[in-house]
C-alpha positions in Angstrom: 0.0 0.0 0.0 3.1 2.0 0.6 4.8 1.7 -2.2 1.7 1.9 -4.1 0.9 5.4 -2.7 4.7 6.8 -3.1 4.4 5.4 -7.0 1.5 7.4 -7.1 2.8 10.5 -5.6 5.6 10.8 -7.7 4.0 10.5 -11.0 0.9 13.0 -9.6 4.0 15.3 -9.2 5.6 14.9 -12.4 2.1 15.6 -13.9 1.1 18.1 -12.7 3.9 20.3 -12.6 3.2 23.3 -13.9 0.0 23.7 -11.8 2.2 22.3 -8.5 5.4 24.7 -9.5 3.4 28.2 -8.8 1.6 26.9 -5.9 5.3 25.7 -4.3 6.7 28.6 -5.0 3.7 30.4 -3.4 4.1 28.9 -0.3 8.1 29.2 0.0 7.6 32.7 -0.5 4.6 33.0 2.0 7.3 31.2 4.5 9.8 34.1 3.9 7.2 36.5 4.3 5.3 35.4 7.2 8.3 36.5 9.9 7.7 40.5 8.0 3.6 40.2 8.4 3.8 38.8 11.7 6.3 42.0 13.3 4.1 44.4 11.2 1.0 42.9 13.1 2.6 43.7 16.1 2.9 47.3 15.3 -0.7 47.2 14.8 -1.0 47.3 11.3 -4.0 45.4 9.3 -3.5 42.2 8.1 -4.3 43.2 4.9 -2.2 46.3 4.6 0.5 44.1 6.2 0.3 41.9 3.5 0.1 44.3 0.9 3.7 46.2 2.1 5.2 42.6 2.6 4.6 41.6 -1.0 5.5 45.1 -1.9 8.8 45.0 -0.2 9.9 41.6 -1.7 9.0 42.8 -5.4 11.5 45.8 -4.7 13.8 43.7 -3.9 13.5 41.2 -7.0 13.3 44.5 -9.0 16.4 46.3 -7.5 18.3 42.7 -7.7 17.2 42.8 -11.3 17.8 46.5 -12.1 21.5 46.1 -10.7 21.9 43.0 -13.1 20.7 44.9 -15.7 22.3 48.1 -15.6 26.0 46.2 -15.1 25.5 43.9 -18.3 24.4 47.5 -20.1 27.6 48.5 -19.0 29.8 46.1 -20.1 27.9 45.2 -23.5 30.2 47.9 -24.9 33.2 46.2 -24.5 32.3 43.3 -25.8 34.0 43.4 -29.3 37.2 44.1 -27.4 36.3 41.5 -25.0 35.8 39.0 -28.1 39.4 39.9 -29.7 41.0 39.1 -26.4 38.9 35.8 -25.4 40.0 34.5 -29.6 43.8 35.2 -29.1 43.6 33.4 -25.5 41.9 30.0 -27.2 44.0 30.5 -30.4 47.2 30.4 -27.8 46.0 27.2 -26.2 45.1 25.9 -29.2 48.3 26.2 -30.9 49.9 24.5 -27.6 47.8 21.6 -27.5 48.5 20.9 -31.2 51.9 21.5 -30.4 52.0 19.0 -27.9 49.9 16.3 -29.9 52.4 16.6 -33.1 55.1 16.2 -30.8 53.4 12.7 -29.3 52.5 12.2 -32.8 56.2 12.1 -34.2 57.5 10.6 -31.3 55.6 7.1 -31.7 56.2 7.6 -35.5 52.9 9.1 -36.7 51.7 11.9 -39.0 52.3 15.0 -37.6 48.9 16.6 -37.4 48.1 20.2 -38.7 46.9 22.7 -36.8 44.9 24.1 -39.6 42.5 20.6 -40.0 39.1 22.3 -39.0 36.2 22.3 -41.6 35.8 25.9 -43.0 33.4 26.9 -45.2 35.5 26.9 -48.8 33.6 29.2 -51.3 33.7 26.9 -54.3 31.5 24.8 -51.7 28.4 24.4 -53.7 26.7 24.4 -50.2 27.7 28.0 -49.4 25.1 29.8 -51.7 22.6 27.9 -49.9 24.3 29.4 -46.7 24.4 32.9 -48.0 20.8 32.9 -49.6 19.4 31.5 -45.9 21.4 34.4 -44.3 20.2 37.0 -46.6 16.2 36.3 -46.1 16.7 35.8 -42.7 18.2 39.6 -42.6 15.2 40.4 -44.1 13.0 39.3 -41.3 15.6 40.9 -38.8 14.0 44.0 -39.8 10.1 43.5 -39.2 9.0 45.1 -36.2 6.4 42.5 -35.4 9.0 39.6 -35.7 11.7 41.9 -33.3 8.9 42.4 -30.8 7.7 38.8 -31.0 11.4 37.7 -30.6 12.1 39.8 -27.4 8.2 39.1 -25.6 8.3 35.3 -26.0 10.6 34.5 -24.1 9.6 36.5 -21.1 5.7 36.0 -21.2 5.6 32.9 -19.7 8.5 33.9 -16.8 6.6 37.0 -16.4 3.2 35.2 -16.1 4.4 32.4 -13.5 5.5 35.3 -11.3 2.4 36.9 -11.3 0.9 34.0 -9.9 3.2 33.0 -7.3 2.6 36.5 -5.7 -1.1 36.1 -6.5 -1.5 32.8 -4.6 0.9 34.2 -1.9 -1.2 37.0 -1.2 -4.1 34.8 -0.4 -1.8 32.5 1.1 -0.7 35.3 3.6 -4.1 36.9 3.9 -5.8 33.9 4.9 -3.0 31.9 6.8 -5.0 30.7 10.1 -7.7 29.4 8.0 -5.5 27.5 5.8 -4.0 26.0 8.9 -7.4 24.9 10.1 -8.5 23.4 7.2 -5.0 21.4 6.6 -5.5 20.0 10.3 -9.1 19.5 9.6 -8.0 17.4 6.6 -5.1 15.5 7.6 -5.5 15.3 11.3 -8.8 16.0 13.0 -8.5 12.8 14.7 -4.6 13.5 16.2 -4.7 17.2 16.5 -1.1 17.0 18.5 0.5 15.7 15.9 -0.9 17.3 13.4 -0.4 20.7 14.7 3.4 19.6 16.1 4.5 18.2 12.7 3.2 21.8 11.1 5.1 23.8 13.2 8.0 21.8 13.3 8.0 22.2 9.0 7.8 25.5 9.7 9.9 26.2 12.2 12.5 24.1 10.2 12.4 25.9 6.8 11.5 29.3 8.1 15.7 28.6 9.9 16.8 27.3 6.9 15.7 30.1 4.8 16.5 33.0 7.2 20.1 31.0 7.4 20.9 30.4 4.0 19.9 33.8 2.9 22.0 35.2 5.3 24.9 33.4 4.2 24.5 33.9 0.3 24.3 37.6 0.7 27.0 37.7 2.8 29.2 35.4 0.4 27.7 37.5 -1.9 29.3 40.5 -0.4 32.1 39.2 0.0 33.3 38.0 -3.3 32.3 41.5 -4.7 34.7 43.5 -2.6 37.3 40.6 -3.8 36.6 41.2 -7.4 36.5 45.0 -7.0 40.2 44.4 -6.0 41.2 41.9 -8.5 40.2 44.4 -11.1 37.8 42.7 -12.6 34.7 45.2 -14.3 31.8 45.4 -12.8 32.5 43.3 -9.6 28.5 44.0 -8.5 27.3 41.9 -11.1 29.4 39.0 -10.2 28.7 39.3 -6.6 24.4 39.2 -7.1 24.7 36.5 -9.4 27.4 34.5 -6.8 24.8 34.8 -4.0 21.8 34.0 -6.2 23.2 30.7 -8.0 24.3 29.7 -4.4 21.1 28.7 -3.4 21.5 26.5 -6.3 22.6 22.9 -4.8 26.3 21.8 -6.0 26.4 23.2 -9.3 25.7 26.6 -8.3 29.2 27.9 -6.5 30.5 26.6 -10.1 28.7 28.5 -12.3 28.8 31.7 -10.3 33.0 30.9 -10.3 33.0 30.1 -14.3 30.7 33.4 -15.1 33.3 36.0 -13.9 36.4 33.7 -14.3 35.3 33.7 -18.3 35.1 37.3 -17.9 38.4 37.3 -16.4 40.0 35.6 -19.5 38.4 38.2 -21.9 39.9 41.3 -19.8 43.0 40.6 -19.0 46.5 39.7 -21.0 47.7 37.2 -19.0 45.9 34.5 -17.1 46.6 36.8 -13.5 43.6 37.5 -13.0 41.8 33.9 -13.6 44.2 32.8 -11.2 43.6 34.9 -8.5 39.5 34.5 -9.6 39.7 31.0 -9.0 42.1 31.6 -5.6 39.2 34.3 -4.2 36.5 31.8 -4.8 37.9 28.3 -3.3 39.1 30.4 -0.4 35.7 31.8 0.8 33.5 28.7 -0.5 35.7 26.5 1.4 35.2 28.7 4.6 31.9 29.2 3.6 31.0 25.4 3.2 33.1 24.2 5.8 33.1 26.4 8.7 30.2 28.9 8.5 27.3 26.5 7.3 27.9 23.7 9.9 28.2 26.0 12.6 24.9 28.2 11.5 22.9 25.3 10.4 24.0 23.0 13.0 21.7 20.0 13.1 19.0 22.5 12.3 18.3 21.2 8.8 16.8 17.8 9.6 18.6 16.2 6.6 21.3 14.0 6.4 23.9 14.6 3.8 23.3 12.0 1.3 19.4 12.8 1.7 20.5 16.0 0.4 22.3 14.4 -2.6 19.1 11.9 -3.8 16.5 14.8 -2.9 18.6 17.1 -5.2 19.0 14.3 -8.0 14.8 13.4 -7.8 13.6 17.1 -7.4 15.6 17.8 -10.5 14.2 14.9 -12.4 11.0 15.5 -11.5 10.6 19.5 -11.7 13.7 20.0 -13.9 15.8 23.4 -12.7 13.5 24.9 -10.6 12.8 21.3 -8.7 17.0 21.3 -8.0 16.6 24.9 -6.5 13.6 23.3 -3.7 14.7 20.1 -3.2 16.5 21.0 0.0 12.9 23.1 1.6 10.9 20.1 -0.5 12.5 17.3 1.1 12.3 18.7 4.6 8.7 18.7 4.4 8.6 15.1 3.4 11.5 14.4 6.5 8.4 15.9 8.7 5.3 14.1 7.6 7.3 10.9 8.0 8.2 11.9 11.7 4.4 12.1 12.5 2.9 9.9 10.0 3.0 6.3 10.8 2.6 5.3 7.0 5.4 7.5 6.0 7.7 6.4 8.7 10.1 5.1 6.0 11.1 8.7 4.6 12.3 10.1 8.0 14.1 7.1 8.6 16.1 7.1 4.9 16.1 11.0 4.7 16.3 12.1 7.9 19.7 13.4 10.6 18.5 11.4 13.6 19.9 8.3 14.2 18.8 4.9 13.0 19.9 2.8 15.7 19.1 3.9 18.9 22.8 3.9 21.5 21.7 0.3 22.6 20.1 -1.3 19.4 24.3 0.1 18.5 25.4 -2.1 21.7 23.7 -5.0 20.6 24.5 -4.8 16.6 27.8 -4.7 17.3 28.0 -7.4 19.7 26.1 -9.9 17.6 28.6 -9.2 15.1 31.5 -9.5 17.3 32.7 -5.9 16.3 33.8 -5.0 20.2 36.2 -2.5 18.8 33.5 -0.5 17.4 31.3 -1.2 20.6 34.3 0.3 22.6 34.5 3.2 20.2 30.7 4.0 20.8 31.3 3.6 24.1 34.6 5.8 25.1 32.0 8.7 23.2 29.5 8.3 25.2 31.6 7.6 28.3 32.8 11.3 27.7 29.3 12.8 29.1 28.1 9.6 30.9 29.6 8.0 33.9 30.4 3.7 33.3 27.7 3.1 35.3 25.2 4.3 33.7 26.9 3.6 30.5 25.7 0.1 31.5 22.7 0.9 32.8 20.8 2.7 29.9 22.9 1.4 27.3 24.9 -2.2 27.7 21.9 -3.8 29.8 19.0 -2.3 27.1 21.4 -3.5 24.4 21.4 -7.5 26.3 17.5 -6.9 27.1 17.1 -7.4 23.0 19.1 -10.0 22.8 17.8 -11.9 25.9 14.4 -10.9 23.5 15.4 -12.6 20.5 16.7 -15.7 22.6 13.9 -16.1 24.0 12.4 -16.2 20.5 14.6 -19.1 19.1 16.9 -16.7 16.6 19.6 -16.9 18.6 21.9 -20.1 18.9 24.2 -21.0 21.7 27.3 -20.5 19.8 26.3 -16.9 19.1 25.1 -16.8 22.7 28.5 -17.6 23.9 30.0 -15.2 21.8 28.0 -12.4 22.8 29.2 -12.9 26.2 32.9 -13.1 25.4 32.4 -9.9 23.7 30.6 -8.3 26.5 33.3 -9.7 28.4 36.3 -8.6 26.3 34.6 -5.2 26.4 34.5 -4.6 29.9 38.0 -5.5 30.1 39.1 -2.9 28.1 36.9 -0.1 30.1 38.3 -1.4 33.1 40.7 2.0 32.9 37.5 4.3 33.0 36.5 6.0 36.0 32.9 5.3 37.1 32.2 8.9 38.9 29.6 11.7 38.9 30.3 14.5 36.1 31.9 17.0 37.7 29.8 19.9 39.8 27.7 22.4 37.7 27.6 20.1 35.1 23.5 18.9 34.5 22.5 16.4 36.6 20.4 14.7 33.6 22.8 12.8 31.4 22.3 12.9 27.4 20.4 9.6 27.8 17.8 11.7 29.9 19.1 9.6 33.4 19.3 11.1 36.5 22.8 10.4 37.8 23.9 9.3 41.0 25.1 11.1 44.2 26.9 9.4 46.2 26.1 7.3 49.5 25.9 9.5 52.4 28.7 7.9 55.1 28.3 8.3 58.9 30.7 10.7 60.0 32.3 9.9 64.0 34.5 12.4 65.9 36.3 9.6 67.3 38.5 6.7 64.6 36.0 4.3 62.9 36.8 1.3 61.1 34.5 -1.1 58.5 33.9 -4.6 59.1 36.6 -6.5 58.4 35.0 -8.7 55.9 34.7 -5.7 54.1 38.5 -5.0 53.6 39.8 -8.3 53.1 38.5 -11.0 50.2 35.7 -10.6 48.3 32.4 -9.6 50.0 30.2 -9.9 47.7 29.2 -12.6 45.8 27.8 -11.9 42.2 25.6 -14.6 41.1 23.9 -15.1 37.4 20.3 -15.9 37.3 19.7 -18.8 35.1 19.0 -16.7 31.6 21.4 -17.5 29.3 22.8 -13.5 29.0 22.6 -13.1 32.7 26.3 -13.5 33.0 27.0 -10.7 30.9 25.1 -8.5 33.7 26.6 -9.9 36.8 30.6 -9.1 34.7 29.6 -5.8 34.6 28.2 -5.6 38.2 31.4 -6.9 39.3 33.2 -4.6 37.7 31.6 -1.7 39.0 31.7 -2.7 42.6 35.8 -3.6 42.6 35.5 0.3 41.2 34.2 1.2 44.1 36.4 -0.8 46.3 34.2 -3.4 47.0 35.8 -6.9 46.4 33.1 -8.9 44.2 33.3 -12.1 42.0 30.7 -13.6 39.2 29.2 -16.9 40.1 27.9 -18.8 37.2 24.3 -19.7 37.9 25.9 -23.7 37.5 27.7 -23.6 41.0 24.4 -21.9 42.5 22.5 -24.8 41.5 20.9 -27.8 43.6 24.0 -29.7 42.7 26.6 -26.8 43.4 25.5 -24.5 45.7 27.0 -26.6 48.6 30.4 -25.9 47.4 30.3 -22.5 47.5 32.9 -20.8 50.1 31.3 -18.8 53.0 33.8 -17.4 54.6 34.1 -14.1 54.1 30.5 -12.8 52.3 28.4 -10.1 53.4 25.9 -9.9 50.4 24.6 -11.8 47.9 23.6 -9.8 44.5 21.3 -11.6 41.6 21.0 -10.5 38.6 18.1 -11.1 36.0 17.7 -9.5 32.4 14.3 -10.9 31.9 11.9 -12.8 33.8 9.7 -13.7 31.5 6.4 -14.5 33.3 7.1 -16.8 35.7 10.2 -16.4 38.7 9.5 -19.7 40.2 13.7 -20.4 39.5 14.5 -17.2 40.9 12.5 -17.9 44.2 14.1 -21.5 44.7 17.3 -19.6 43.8 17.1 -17.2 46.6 15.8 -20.1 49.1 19.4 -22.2 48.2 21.7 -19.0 49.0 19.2 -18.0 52.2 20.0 -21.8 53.4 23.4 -21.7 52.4 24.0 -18.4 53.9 21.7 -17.7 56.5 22.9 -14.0 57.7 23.8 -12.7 54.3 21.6 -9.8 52.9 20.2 -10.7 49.1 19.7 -8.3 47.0 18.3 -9.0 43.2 19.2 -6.8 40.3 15.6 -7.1 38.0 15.6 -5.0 35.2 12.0 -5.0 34.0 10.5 -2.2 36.3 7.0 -3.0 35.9 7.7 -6.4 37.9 10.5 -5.8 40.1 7.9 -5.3 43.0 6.1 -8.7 42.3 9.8 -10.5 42.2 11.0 -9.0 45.5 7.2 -10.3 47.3 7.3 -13.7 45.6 11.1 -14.7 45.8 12.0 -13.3 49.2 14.7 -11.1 48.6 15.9 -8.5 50.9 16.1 -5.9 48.1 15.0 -5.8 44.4 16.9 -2.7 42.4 16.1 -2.1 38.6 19.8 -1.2 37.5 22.9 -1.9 38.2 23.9 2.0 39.9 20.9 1.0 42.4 22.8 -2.0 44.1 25.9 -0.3 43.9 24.4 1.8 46.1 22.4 -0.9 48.1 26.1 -2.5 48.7 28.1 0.9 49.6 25.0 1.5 52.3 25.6 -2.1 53.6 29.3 -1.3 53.7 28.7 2.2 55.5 26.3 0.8 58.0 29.1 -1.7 58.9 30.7 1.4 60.0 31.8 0.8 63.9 34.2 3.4 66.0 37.4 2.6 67.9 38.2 4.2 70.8 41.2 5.4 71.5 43.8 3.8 74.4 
């Protein structure tokens, strides 16, 4: 249905593009002109005299754009013929060279020597040159008519002339009645979701309304700026140059080339030498790359919506569909397709291929690359995330969502033991090498909401005595607590990185495989030394009857130790913790961490002195 619906779309489009062209063009120019109506309301004036000076202030500026370019081409029209002499002694120069060059390459693998002279030219005793001359003699003829003349220069500018009228035509109505255009496109596409309807419109807006308020900015400034260079290169009529520059930059790719080639051409027709091409061509890489490198990313930011190859493919359809004009819009076009497939369900697809946001969330990242055994990228994702986040909840939000999938699709059947194995030797291998990062608090002043949009962690408050105080032995010496697996097969992979975190904070702690905590095992594990028993769980799909008998083996095994279960599924942590027993049931890894420094600090006991 889809695909059936995009087919049709597209060829509606190319169909009906000269009735669609005005009516775009229309509504980009109503964007533009909103911000001016809107500041005049506040002074207020009427909407309709608003309007009215809006429309009349962006036709002075078409017509002063296009009396400038006019009055600098009248201006240099007289030079042409010396212009022209200049231009045929530069191409006969290279022309000579490169036959030059070829005759020499010629003789040297024992050819012909070409001649320079080989063109075609039209030989008088040609019998096809009275046909030439009698063609070029009535066609003199008509050159005189006054009718054919006026026809000439009016035909080509009817239908220009004629489009224009209507794009301001339809943008005056546009702008006039602009609040019941918007409740009639909610009332069409979105009665039933008016949220989302009226988000995804002012998100479009918001979004090109930036995009056009920064990209003019930028052209008339680059604009400007390549003038001033021309007027000091010497080349004529550097105002000329520097209008068409900042208008064909708003023309994607090709553009910043043909506003270099226009006065670079010039260039070769004024001057001598080739100087002045040369220092054309320097002027022009030097503020394009600033331009395109440095000023654009750091206006446009993230603001545009689009990634960069959407850019490339909207530019290459737009133009296919809507020829030039289609390659100038594809940019505002696309972004209003990048927003209807944020909010529309159906149309998810085009945000997803077009849009900047990311495909993968961080932990559908995780788990990608450990499925594919790619830890070095999984440690390169993490070490940038690590930057803003601290390891623990790193692991928290992103390593234990990421195994939450996997446990997903194990529990499905798609995932085989091998793989199963080797997603825990990579989760394994990766907390190895992270073992150098330091899991504390950003520092203070810095948000207390992470990136991920997780609170972080203050630390555990420690009884403070006047007199010496001391922990519990057990607490200094061996390993205190004892990390054990639940019986999932990626429950491992959460009790390495529990581990991990507590030896951070100076809490001994090793991983017990859910094997030696079974009936047959759990006799053989060593009790000497444990103060807490921590259980970890990724899922508990319906039923926790293993986790209670579980729980009842270490209780018997180790009567006076605290339990505490790590479940990760919020919504049932609370039903776990009544049915299985446990002395405390935290939902991530940070929240036992704590549970296990407040057992440390509460072990706290103070010496007096001698």
């Amino acid at each position: 249905m889809t695909l059936a619906t995009s087919v049709t779309a597209v060829a509606a489009l190319s169909l009906a593009r000269d009735a669609l062209l005005p009516i775009t063009l229309a509504l980009i120019l109503s964007f533009l002109l909103a911000p001016v109506v809107e500041f005049l309301r506040r002074l207020r004036v009427p909407r309709i005299l608003a309007v009215a000076l809006a429309v009349t202030f962006s036709l002075g500026v078409i017509l002063s754009v296009g009396g400038i370019i006019g009055v600098q081409i009248a201006g240099m029209s007289a030079d042409i013929p010396r212009y022209a002499t200049t231009v045929e002694r530069k191409v006969e120069a290279v022309r000579s060279l490169a036959f030059d060059k070829i005759a020499g390459l010629a003789h040297l693998f024992g050819r012909s020597t070409l001649k320079a002279d080989g063109f075609s030219h039209v030989n008088p005793g040609d019998p096809q040159a009275p046909k030439a001359a009698s063609a070029m003699t009535a066609g003199s003829d008509d050159a005189t008519d006054p009718f054919v003349i006026a026809r000439r220069i009016l035909q080509p500018t009817l239908n220009p002339v004629a489009v224009t009228l209507v794009v301001f035509i339809i943008s005056i109505f546009m702008l006039v009645q602009r609040e019941d255009l918007r409740d009639r496109i909610v009332r069409l596409f979105g009665a039933a979701d008016l949220r989302n309807t009226t988000v995804a419109m002012n998100e479009a807006g918001r979004l090109l309304g930036r995009y056009f308020l920064a990209q003019f900015a930028i052209n008339a400034s680059y604009g400007g700026v390549i003038a001033i260079g021309l007027f000091f290169v010497g080349l004529p009529s550097p105002a000329l140059w520097g209008v068409l520059a900042a208008l064909l930059r708003f023309v994607p790719y090709i553009g910043p080339v043909m506003g270099f080639a226009l006065p670079a051409t010039v260039a070769m027709a004024v001057a001598p030498d080739w100087t002045m091409t040369l220092w054309i061509a320097g002027l022009f890489a030097a503020i394009e790359g600033v331009t395109g490198q440095v000023i654009e990313p750091m206006v446009y930011g993230r603001s545009s919506g689009l990634s960069p190859t959407a850019v490339v493919v909207a530019a290459i359809f737009w133009t296919w569909i809507w020829g030039p004009v289609g390659l100038i819009l594809s940019t505002p076009l696309t972004l209003c397709v990048v927003v209807i497939g944020r909010y529309v369900e159906r149309f998810e697809f085009l945000e997803i291929l077009l849009g900047d946001r990311a495909a993968l969330t961080t932990s559908q990242n995780f788990y990608q690359r450990i499925l594919c055994d790619h830890v070095d990228e999984a440690q390169e994702q993490a070490e940038v995330l690590l930057e803003e986040l601290s390891l623990g909840i790193y692991y928290d939000e992103v390593a234990l969502n990421g195994l939450r999938l996997a446990a997903h699709d194990v529990e499905l059947g798609v995932i085989a033991q091998p793989q199963i194995d080797r997603i825990i030797d990579n989760v394994r291998a990766l907390v190895l090498e992270l073992a150098d990062h330091v899991d504390a608090n950003p520092a203070p002043g810095s948000q207390s909401v992470g990136p991920l949009g997780v609170s972080q962690f203050d630390e555990v408050f420690i009884p403070e005595f006047s007199l010496t105080a001391t922990f519990d032995p057990r607490w200094d010496h061996g390993v205190p607590i004892m990390c054990v697996s639940g019986n999932a097969p990626l429950d491992e992979a959460a009790t390495i990185m529990l581990a991990q975190l507590l030896n951070k904070r100076g809490i001994g702690a090793e991983v017990v495989p859910y094997e030696n905590a079974s009936r047959q095992g759990v006799d053989a594990l060593m009790r000497d030394g444990v103060t807490a028993i921590c259980v970890t769980c990724l899922e508990i799909a319906g039923n926790s009857t293993h986790l209670k008998y579980l729980i009842r083996r270490l209780r018997k095994r180790f009567p006076t130790v605290s339990i505490l279960v790590g479940l990760w599924p919020v919504e049932t942590a609370g039903r776990v913790e009544s049915v299985a027993g446990a002395d405390h049931c935290a939902t991530s890894l940070m929240e036992i961490v704590q549970a296990c420094l407040a057992l440390r600090a509460l072990s706290m006991k103070p010496v007096l002195p001698p």
